[in-house]
N, C-alpha and C positions, 0 to 999 in steps of 0.2 A: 504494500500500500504506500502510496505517494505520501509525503509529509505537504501539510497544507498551512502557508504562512496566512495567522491570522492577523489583520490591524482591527484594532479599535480607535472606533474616536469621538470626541465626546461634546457637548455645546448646548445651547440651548435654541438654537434653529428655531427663532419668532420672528417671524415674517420673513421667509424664505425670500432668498436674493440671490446673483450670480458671484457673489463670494461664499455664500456655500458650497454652491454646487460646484467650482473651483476646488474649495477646501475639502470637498466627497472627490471626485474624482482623482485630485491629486494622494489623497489618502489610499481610495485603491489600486494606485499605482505600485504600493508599495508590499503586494501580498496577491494571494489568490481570493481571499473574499472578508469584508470589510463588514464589521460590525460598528454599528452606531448608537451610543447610548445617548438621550436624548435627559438632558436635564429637569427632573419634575419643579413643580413651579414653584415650592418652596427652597429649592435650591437656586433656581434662577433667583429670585427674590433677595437671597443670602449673599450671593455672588455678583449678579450682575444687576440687573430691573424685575420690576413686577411685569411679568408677560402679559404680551398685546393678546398673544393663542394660548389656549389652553391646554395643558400638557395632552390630552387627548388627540386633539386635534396635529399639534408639531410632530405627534409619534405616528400619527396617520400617512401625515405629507411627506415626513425623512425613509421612512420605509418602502413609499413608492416611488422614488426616485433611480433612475436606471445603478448608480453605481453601488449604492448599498443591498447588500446581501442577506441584514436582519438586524431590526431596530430591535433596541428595548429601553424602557425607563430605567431611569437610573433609581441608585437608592434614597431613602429617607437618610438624614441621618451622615454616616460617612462614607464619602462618595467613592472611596478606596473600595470597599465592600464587594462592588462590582467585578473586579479583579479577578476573586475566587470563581466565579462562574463562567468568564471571556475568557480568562488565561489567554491572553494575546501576545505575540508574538511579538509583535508591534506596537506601539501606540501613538499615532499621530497628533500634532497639536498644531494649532492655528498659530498662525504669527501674532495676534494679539493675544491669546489667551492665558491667562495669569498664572497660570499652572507654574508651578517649581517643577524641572525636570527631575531635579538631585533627590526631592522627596518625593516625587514618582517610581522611581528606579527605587528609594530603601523601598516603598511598598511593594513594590512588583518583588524584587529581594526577601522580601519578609513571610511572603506566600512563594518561595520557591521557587521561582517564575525569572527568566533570562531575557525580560522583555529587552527591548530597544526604545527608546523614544526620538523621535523626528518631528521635531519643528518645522514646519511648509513657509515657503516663503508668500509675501501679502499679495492678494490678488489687488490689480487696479481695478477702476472701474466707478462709473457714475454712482451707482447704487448699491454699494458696495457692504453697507453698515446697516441694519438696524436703524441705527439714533439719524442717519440720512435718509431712509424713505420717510421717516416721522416726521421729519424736520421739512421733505419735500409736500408731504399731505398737507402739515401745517399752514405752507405756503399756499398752498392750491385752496387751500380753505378760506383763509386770508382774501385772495383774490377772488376765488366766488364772493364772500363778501362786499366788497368791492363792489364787484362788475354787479349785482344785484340794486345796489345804492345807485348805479348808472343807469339801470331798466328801469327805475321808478323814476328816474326824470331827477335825482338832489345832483347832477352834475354841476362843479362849478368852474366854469371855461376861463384860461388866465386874461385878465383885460388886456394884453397884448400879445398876440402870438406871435413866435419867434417865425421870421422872414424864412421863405424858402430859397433856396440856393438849384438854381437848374444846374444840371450836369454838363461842363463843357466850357461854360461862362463862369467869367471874373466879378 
C-alpha cells in the first residue's frame, strides 16, 4: 500500500474569497489529499472576529470546494486536540495566520506525530481579506445611500460648475 501524505489546514473561511481558494489549492499542493479544519465560531471569536457565516454554513462551503478532500470542525476548547485524529503529515499555514510554528511542531511532537509545517506565501489580489469585502459592502452601502438621497430629488448642484476642457484644445 502507497503511503498517502496528509496536509491539514486550518482558518476560519467567513466569506469565502480568492485568497482562500489560493491558500486551499496551494495547501494541496503539498500532499495527496488535504484536510480542512474549519474554525467553530467561538474560536473565531477568541482569535480573530465574531463571524459574518455561521460555522455550519463555512463547513458546508470549505468542503465543496474542488481542492479539499474533507472538512471538519475544529474543537471547543484546545484547538491542538485536532491533531490526535488528522495526524497530518503536513500542516499548512496562511501567510497571515498567527499560529507559532515552534509550538505547532512541540504539539505535533507531543502526540508522536513528525508533522512539517509550511507557511504559503500571500496571495494578491482585490478581494483578498475578509475585513476588505466588508469594508467594500460598507462602501457600496454608503453609496446606495447616497444615490437614493439623489432619486428623491435632495440633490444639491455646486453654484459653479467647473469648465469643460475639449480634447485637443488649449
Amino acid at each position: 500500500m502507497a503511503f498517502v501524505v496528509r496536509v491539514m489546514a486550518t482558518g476560519v473561511f467567513d466569506l469565502l474569497h480568492p485568497g482562500h481558494l489560493y491558500f486551499l489549492r496551494e495547501a494541496r499542493k503539498l500532499g495527496d489529499e488535504l484536510w480542512v479544519v474549519v474554525a467553530r465560531d467561538s474560536t473565531a471569536r477568541r482569535f480573530k472576529h465574531e463571524p459574518i457565516t455561521p460555522e455550519e454554513s463555512r463547513i458546508q462551503l470549505v468542503g465543496a470546494l474542488k481542492p479539499v478532500d474533507r472538512a471538519v470542525l475544529g474543537h471547543e476548547g484546545n484547538i491542538y486536540d485536532i491533531l490526535d485524529e488528522i495526524r497530518p503529515d503536513v500542516i499548512a499555514l496562511g501567510f497571515d495566520q498567527v499560529h507559532d510554528e515552534t509550538r505547532i511542531l512541540e504539539e505535533c511532537r507531543k502526540r508522536g506525530l513528525s508533522t512539517k509545517v509550511v507557511r504559503l506565501p500571500k496571495f494578491e489580489g482585490d478581494l483578498d481579506g475578509t475585513r476588505k469585502i466588508v469594508r467594500k459592502v460598507a462602501e457600496w452601502l454608503a453609496l446606495q445611500e447616497r444615490l437614493s438621497g439623489v432619486e428623491g430629488g435632495k440633490v444639491e448642484l455646486p453654484a459653479d460648475p467647473p469648465a469643460r476642457r475639449r480634447k485637443g484644445k488649449a
